[in-house]
GUDO-312916 format. One record per residue (C-alpha): residue number from 0; x, y, z; residue in one letter; chain. Coordinates in steps of 0.001 Angstrom, whole numbers. Layout:
GUDO-312916
+-----+---------+---------+---------+--------+--------+
! num !      px !      py !      pz ! residu ! chaine !
+-----+---------+---------+---------+--------+--------+
! NUM !       X !       Y !       Z !      a !      A !
...
+-----+---------+---------+---------+--------+--------+
This chain:
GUDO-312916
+-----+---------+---------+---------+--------+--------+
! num !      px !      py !      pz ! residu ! chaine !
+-----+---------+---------+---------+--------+--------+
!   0 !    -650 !  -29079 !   32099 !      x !      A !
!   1 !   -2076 !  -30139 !   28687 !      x !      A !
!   2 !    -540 !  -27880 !   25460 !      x !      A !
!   3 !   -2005 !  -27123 !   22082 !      x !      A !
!   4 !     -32 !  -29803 !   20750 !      x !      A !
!   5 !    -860 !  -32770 !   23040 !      x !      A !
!   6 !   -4407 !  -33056 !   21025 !      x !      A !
!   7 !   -5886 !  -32654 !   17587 !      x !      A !
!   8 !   -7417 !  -29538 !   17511 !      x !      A !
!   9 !   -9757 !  -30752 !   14854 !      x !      A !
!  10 !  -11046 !  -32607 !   17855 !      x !      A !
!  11 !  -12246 !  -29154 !   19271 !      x !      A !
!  12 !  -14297 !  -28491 !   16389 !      x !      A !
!  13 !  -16423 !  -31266 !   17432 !      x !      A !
!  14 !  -16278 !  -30382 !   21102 !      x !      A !
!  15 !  -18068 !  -27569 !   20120 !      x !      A !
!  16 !  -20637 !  -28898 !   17898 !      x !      A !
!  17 !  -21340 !  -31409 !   20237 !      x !      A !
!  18 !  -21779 !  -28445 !   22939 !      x !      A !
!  19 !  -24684 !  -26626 !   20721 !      x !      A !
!  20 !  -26633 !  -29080 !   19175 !      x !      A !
!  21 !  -26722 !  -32022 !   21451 !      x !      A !
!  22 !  -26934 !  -34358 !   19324 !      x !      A !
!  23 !  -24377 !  -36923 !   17564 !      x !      A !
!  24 !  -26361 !  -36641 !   14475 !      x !      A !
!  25 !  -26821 !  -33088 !   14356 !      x !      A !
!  26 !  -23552 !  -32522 !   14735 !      x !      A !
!  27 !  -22304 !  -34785 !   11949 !      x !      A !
!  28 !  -24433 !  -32943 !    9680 !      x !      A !
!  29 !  -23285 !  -29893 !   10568 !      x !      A !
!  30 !  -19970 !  -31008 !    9960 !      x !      A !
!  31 !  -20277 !  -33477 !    7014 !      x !      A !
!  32 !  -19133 !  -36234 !    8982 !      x !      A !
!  33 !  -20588 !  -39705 !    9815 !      x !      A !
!  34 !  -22042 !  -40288 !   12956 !      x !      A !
!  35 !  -19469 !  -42882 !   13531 !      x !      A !
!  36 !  -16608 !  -40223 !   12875 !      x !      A !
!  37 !  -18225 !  -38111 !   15302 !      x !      A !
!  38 !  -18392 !  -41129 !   18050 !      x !      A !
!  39 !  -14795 !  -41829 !   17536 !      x !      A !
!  40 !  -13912 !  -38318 !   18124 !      x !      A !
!  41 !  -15475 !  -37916 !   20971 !      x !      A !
!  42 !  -13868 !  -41446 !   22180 !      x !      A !
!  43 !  -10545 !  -39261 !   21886 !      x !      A !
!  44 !  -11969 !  -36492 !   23305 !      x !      A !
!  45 !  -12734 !  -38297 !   26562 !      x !      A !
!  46 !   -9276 !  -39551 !   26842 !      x !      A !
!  47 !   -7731 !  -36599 !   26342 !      x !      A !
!  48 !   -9583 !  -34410 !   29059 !      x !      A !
!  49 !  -10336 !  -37523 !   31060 !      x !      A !
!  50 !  -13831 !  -36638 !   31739 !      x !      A !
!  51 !  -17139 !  -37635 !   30267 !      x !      A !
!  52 !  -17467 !  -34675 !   28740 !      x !      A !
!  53 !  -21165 !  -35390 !   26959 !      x !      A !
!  54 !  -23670 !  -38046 !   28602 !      x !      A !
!  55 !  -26683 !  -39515 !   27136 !      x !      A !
!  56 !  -29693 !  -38416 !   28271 !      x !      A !
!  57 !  -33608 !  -38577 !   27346 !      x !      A !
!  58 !  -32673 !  -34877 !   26409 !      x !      A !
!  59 !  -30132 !  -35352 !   24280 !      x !      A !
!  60 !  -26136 !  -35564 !   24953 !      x !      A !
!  61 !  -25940 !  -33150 !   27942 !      x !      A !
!  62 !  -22414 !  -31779 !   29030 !      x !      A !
!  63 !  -20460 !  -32459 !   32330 !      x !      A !
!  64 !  -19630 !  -29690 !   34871 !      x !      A !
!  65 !  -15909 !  -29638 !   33158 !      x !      A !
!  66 !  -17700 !  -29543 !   29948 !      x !      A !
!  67 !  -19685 !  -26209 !   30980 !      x !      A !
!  68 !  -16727 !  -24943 !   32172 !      x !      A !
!  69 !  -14482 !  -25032 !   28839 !      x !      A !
!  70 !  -16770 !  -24651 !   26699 !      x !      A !
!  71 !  -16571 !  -20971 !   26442 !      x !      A !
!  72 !  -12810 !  -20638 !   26238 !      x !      A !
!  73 !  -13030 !  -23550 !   23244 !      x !      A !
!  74 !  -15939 !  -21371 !   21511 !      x !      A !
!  75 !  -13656 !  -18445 !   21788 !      x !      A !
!  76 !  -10684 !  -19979 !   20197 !      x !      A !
!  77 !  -12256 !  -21222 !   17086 !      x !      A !
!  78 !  -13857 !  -17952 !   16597 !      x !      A !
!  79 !  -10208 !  -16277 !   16462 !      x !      A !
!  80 !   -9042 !  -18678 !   14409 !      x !      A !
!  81 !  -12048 !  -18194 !   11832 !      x !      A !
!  82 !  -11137 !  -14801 !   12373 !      x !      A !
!  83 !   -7671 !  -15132 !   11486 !      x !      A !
!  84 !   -8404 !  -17312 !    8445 !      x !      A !
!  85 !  -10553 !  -15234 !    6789 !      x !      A !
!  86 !   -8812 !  -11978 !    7337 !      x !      A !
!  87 !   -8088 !  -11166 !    3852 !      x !      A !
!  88 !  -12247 !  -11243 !    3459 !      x !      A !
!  89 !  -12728 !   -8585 !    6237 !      x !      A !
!  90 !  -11688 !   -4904 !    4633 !      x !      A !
!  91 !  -14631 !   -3414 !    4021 !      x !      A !
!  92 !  -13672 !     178 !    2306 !      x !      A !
!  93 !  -17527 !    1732 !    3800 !      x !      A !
!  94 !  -16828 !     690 !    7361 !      x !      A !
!  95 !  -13039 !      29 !    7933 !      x !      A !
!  96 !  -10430 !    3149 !    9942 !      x !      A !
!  97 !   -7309 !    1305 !    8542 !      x !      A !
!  98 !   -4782 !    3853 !    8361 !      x !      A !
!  99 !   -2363 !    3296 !    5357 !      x !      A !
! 100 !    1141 !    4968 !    4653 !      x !      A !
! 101 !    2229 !    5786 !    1380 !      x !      A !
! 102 !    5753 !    6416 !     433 !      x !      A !
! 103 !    6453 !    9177 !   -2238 !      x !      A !
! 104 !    8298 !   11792 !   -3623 !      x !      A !
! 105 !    7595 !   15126 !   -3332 !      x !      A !
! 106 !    6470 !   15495 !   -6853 !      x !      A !
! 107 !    4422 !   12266 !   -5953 !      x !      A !
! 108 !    2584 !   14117 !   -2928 !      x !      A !
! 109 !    1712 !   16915 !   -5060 !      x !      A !
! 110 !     251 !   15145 !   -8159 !      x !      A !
! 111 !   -1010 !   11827 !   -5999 !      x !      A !
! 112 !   -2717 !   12957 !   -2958 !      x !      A !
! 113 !   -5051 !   15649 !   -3678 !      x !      A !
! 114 !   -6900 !   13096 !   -5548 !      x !      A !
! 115 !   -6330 !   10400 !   -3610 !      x !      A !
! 116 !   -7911 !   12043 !    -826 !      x !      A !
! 117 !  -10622 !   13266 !   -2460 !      x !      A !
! 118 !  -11741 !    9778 !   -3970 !      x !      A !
! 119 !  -11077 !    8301 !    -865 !      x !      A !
! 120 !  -12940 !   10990 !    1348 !      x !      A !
! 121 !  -15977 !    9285 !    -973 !      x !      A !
! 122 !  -15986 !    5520 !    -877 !      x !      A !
! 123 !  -13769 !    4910 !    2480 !      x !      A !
! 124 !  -14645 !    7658 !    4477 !      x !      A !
! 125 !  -13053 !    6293 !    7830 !      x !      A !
! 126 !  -10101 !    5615 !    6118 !      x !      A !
! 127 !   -7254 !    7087 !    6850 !      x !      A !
! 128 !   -4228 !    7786 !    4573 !      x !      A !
! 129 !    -615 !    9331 !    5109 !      x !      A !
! 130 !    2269 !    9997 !    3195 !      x !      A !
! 131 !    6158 !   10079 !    3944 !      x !      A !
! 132 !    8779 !   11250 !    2069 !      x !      A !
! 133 !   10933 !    8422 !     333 !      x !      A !
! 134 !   13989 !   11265 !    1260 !      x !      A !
! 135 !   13458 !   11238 !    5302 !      x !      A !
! 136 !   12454 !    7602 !    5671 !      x !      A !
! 137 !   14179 !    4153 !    5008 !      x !      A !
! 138 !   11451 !    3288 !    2760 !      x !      A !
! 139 !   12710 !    -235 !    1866 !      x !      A !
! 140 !   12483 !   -1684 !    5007 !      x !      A !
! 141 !    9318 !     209 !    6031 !      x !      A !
! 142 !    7646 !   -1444 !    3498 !      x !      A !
! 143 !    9309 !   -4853 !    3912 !      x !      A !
! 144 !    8148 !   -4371 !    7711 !      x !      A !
! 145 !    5258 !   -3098 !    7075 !      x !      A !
! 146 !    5425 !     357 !    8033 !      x !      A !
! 147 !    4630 !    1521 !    4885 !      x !      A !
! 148 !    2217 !     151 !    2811 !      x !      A !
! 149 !    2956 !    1099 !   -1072 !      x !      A !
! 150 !    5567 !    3181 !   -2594 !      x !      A !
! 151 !    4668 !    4921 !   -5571 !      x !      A !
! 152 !    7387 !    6527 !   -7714 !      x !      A !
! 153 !    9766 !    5900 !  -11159 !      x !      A !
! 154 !   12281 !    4276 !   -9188 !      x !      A !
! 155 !   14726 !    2118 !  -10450 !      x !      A !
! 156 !   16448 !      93 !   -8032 !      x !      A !
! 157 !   13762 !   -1209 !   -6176 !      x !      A !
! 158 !   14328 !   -4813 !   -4739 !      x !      A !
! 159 !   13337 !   -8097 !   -6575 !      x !      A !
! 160 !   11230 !   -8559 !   -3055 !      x !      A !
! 161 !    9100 !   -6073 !   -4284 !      x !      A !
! 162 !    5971 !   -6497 !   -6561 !      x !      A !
! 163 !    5267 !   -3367 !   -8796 !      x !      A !
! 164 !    1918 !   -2146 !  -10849 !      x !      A !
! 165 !    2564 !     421 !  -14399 !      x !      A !
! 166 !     890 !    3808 !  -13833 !      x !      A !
! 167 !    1824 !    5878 !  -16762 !      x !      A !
! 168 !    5608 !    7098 !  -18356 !      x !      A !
! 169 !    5877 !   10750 !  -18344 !      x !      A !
! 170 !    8833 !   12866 !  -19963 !      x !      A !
! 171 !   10740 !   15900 !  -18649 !      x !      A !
! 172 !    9552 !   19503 !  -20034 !      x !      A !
! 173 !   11322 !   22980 !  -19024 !      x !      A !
! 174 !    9262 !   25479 !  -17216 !      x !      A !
! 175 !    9342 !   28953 !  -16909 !      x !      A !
! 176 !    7665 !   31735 !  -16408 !      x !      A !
! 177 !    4425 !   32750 !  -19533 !      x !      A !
! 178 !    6135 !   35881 !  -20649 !      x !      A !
! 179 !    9778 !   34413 !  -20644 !      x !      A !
! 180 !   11262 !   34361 !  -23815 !      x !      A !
! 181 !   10888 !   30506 !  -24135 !      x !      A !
! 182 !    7461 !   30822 !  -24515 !      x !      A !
! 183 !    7824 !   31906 !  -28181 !      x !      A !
! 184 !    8576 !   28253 !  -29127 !      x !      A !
! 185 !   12044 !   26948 !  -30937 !      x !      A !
! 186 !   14097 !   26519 !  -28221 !      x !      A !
! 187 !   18249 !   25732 !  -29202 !      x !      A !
! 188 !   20540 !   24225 !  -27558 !      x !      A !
! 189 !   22507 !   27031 !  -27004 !      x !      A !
! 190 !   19662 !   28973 !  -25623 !      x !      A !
! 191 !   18859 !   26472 !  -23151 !      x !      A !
! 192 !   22504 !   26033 !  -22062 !      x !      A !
! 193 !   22704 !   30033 !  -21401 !      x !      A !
! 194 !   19365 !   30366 !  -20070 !      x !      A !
! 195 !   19878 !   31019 !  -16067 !      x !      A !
! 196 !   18872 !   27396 !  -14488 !      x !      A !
! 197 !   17785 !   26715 !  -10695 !      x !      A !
! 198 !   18665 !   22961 !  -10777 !      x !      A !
! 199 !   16943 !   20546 !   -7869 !      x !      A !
! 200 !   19774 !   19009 !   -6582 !      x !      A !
! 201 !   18032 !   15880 !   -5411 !      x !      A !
! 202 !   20616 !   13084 !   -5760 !      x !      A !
! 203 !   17860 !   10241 !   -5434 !      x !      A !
! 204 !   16793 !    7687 !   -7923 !      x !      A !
! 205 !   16133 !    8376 !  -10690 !      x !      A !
! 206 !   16478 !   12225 !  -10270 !      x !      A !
! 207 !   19948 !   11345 !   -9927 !      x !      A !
! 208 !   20112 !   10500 !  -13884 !      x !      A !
! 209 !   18536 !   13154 !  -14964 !      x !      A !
! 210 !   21479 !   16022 !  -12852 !      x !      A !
! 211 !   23804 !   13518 !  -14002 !      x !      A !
! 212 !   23061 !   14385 !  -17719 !      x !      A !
! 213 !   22199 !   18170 !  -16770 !      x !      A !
! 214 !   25474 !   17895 !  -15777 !      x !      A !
! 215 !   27002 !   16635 !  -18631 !      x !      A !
! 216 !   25637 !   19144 !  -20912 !      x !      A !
! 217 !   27203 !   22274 !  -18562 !      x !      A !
! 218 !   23491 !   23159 !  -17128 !      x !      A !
! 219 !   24254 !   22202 !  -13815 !      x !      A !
! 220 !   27708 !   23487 !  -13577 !      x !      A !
! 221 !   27270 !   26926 !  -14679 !      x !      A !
! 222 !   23925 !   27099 !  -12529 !      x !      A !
! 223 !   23747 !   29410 !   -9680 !      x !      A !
! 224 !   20701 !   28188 !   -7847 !      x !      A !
! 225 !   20230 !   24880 !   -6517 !      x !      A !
! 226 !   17172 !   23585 !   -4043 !      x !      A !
! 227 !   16622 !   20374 !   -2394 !      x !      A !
! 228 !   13354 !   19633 !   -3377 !      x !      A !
! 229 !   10743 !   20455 !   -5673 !      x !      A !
! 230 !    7704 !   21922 !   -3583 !      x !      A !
! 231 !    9523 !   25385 !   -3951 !      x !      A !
! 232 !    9894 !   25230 !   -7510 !      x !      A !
! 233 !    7015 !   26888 !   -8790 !      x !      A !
! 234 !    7179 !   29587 !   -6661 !      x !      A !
! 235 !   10703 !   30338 !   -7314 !      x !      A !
! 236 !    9906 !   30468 !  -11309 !      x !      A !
! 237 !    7153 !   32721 !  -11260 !      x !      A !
! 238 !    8693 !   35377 !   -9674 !      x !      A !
! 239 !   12087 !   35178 !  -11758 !      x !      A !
! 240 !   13659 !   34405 !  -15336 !      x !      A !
! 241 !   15023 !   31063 !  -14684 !      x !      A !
! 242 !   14005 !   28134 !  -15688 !      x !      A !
! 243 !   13507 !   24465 !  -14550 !      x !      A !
! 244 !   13799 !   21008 !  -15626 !      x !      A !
! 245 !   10804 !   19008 !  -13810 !      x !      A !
! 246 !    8528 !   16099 !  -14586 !      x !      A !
! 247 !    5818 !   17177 !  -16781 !      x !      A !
! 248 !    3097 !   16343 !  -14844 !      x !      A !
! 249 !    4197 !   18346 !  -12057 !      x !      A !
! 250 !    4202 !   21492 !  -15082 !      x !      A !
! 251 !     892 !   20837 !  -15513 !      x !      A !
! 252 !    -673 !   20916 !  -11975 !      x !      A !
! 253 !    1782 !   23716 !  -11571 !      x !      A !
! 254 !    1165 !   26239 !  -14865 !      x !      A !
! 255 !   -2130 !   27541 !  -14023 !      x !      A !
! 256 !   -2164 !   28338 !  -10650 !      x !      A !
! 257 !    1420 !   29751 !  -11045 !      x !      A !
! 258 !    1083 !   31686 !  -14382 !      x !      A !
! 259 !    3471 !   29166 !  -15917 !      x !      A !
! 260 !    4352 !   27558 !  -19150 !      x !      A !
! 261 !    6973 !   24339 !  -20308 !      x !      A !
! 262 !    8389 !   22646 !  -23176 !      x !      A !
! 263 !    9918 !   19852 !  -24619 !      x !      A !
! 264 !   13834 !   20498 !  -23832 !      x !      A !
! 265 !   16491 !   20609 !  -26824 !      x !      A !
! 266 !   18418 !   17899 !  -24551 !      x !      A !
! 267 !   17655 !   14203 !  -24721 !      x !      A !
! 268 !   16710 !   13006 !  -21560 !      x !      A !
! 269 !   15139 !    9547 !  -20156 !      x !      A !
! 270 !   11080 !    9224 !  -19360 !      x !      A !
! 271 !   10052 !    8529 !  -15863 !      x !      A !
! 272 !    8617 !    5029 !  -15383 !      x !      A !
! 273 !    6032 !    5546 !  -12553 !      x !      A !
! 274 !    4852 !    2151 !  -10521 !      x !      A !
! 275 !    3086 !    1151 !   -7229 !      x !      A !
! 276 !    5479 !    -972 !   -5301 !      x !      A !
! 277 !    4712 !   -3358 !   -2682 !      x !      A !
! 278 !    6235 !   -5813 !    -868 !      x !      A !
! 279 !    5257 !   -9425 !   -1840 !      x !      A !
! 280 !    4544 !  -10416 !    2488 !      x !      A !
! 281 !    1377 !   -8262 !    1157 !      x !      A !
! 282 !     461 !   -9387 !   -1599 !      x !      A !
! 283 !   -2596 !  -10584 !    -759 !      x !      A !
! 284 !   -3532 !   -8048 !    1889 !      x !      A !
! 285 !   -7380 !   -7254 !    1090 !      x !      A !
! 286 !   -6682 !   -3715 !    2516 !      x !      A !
! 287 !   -3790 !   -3439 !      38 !      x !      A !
! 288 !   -5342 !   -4771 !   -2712 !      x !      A !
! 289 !   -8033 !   -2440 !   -2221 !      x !      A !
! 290 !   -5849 !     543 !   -1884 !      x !      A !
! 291 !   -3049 !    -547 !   -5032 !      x !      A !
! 292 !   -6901 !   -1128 !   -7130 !      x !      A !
! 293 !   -8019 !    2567 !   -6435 !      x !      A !
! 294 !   -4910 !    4227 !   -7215 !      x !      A !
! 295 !   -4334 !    2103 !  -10356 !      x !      A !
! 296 !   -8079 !    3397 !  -11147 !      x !      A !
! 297 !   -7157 !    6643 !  -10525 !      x !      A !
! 298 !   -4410 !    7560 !  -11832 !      x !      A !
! 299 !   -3311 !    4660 !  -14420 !      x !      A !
! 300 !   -3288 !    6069 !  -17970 !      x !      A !
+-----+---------+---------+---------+--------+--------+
């Protein structure tokens, strides 16, 4: 039993322009060879299947049975091989169903996929796109496996196997309610520390920092409320007095629709850093690239 390895597959290559044009010539210029180089190969061709393979005839080099019989399979190979080599060329936004998985936060889902969707619904419209939650999945070796295709998010620990893109920085406001007395503007110290708090108690980079200084400062302590996420959080807010540390982009998706306002807090706190992440095995994906190119577009500021 002959393997893959027992012969140059470059000699294949030749097989098969021998096979279509039927002629030593043609072939050579179809391959930018000399007819001598093509001669020699099929020399080594011969001895390797140990059959004629191609004999001269007034019609041109005309293949043996054995050569009929192979020369599909061979033609089949080289086509998945092209195939394989010029993957990265093949994503083609208009026509392709790839489905893609994007890892986020819940903030993320709520500022990053209504438009994502929407833009995507437009120039890939069989393309399909989902999102996990970086809480309920191991996100770092989805996306080292492949599972997941891109994290987005102002995380800080992300591995050095990881490649990351800027999006935009965005600070930490307090929201509350229009008609709460924060509205008016001037907001102390004092009144924010005895202003009644519901505090998300995510524990998760970098939200994690920003309870840890909450914390420090006696918000979190004193605070009688706590959720787990922040999906709730407008909801919660417009139908009581308290009010909320968040990211300030979710406070502005969130005020209008939720009869909401925010402000700059009286309590130093650290900007979020929001990147694309991907994994460098994908680096040169053309279906990532694509994807990492229209968010960037999208939402980069």
């Amino acid at each position: 039993m002959r393997h893959p390895s027992d012969i140059d597959l470059n000699l294949l290559v030749v097989f098969h322009e021998l096979f279509q044009q039927r002629q030593v010539s043609l072939a050579a210029a179809r391959l930018g060879l000399s007819q001598p180089t093509i001669s020699n190969a099929l020399a080594r061709l011969r001895k390797a299947f140990e059959d004629e393979l191609f004999v001269r005839t007034a019609q041109g080099m005309q293949p043996t049975p054995y050569a009929q019989e192979i020369a599909e399979p061979i033609a089949n190979a080289l086509a998945s091989v092209a195939s394989a080599l010029n993957r990265q060329q093949e994503f083609d936004p208009l026509t392709s169903d790839r489905q893609f998985v994007i890892a986020m936060t819940d903030v993320g889902e709520i500022h990053f996929m209504p438009a994502l969707l929407e833009r995507c619904g437009r120039i890939a419209p069989h393309v399909r796109i989902g999102s996990v939650r970086v809480s309920a999945v191991d996100w770092r070796e989805g996306i080292e496996t492949g599972q997941i295709d891109l994290v987005i998010g102002a995380f800080t620990d992300a591995s050095e196997s990881l490649y990351h893109r800027s999006l935009f920085s965005q600070k930490y406001v307090i929201m509350f309610r229009k008609d709460h007395a924060f509205a008016k503007g001037n907001i102390s110290l004092a009144d924010f520390l005895a202003a009644r708090h519901l505090i998300v108690s995510s524990r998760e980079n970098p939200y994690d920092v920003i309870n840890e200084r909450l914390e420090k400062a006696g918000v979190a302590r004193a605070a009688q409320f706590h959720v787990p996420h922040f999906t709730s959080v407008p909801y919660i807010v417009s139908t009581t007095d308290m009010v909320v540390t968040v990211p300030e982009k979710l406070a502005q998706r969130a005020a209008g629709p939720f009869g909401l306002a925010f402000a700059r807090p009286p309590l130093r706190l650290p900007p979020l850093h929001t990147n694309i992440f991907w994994h460098r095995r994908f680096n040169q994906d053309s279906g990532n690239q694509w994807l990492r190119g229209v968010i960037a577009s999208t939402f980069r500021e």
